[in-house]
Steps between C-alpha positions, in 0.01 A plus 500: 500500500459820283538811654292790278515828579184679525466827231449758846420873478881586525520239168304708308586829642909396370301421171321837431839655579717286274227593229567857574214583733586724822319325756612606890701194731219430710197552218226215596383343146267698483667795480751336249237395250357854552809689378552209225211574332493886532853490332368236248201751439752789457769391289500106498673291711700273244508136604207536719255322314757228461559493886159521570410169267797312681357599864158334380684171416624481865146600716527178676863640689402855533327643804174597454571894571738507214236282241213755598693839449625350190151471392327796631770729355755374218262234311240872457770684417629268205177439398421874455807570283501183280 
């Protein structure tokens, strides 16, 4: 049996951080995707865009709270400055 691990709010909270975003311990994904894109909007976030196309490839193990802030907040945001 295969074990996959889901992509959880604390997944992509490490991400945003590792991409140079300051996003707080116990930020809810919403909150992360929030800052993400107001430091994209600001002065670019580089290797967000990147990021962001690799989450997409992986909806089907990511919980559904990270999948919607991801596209409420950092799909608009890259949109607006590409």
């Amino acid at each position: 049996m295969m074990i996959v691990e889901l992509i959880d709010g604390e997944d992509f909270r490490q991400r945003l951080v590792a991409l140079g975003v300051h996003v707080p311990e116990q930020a809810c994904p919403e909150t992360a995707a929030r800052l993400a894109a107001g430091c994209h909007r600001a002065d670019g976030v580089e290797g967000l865009e990147s990021a962001v196309r690799e989450w997409l490839t992986k909806t089907d193990i990511m919980l559904p709270s990270v999948r919607a802030a991801i596209e409420a907040h950092l799909i608009p945001a890259l949109n607006a400055a590409g």
